[in-house]
KEKE-3310 file (N, C-alpha, C; in steps of 0.2 Angstrom, whole numbers, plus 5000, padded with zeros to 4 digits):
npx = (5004:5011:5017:5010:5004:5014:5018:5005:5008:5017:5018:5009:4998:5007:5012:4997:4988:4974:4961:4948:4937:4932:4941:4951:4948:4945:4956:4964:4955:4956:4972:4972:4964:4974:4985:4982:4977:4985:5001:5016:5024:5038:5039:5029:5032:5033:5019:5003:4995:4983:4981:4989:4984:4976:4981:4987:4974:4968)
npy = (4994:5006:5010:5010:5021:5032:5030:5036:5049:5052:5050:5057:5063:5076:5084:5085:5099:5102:5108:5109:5098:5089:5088:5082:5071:5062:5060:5054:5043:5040:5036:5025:5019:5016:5011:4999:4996:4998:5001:4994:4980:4976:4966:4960:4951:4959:4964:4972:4974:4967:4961:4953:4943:4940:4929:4920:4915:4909)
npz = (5000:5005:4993:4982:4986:4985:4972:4967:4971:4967:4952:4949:4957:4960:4948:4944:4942:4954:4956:4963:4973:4967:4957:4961:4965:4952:4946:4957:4952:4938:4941:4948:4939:4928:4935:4937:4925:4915:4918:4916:4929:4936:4942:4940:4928:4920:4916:4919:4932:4931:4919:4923:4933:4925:4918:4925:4931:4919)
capx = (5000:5014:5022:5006:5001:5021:5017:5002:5008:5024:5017:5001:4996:5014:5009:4992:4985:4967:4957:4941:4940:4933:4947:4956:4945:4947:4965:4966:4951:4962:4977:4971:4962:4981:4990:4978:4976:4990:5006:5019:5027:5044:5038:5023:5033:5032:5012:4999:4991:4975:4984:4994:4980:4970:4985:4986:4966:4969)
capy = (5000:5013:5009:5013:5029:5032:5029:5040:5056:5055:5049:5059:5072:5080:5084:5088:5104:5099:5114:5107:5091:5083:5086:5077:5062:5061:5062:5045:5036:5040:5035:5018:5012:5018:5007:4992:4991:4998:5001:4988:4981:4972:4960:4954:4949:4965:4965:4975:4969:4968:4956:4948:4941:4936:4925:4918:4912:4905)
capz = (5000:5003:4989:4980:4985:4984:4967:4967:4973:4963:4946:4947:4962:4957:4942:4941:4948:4957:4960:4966:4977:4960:4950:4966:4963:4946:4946:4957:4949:4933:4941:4951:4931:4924:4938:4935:4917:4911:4922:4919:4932:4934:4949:4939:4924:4913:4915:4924:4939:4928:4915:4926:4936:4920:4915:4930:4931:4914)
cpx = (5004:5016:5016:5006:5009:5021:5011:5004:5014:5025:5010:5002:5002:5012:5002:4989:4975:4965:4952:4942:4937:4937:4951:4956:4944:4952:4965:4959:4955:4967:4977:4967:4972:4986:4988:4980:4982:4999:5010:5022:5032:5040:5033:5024:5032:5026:5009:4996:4985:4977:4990:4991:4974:4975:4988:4979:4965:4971)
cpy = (5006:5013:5011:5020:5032:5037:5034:5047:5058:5054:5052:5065:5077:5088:5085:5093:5103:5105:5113:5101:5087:5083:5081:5070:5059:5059:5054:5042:5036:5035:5028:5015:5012:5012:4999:4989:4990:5000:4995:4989:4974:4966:4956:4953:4954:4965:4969:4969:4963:4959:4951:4942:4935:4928:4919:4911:4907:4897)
cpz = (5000:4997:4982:4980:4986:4976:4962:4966:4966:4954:4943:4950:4962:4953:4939:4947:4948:4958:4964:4970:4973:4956:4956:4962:4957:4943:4947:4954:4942:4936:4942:4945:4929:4927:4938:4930:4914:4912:4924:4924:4932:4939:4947:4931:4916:4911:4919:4926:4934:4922:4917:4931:4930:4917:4918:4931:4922:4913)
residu = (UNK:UNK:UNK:UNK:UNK:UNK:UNK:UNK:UNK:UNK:UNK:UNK:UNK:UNK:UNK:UNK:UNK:UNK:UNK:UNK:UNK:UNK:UNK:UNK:UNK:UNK:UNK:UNK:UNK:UNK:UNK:UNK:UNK:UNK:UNK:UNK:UNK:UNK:UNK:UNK:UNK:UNK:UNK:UNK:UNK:UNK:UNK:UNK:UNK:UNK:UNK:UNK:UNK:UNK:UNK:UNK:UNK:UNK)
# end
């Protein structure tokens, strides 16, 4: 989980100016589809979670 929102802050909330507290919300519903579907990672064989789970269940 820190390693998420680590992840979050530094590869989003940075980087994006929020005005309202729905741009906030926005931001991370963006960013937690981003880090699902399509954010490889090394530890899940150069897959998203999303695609790394399905490949898995297969």
């Amino acid at each position: 989980i820190e390693s998420f929102f680590s992840h979050l802050k530094t590869e989003t909330l940075y980087f994006t100016e929020c005005k309202t507290e729905e741009d906030l919300f926005q931001a991370i519903e963006k960013y937690i589809w981003f880090y699902n579907h399509e954010r490889f990672q090394k530890k899940l064989n150069q897959c998203a979670p999303v695609e790394y789970r399905n490949t898995l269940a297969t």
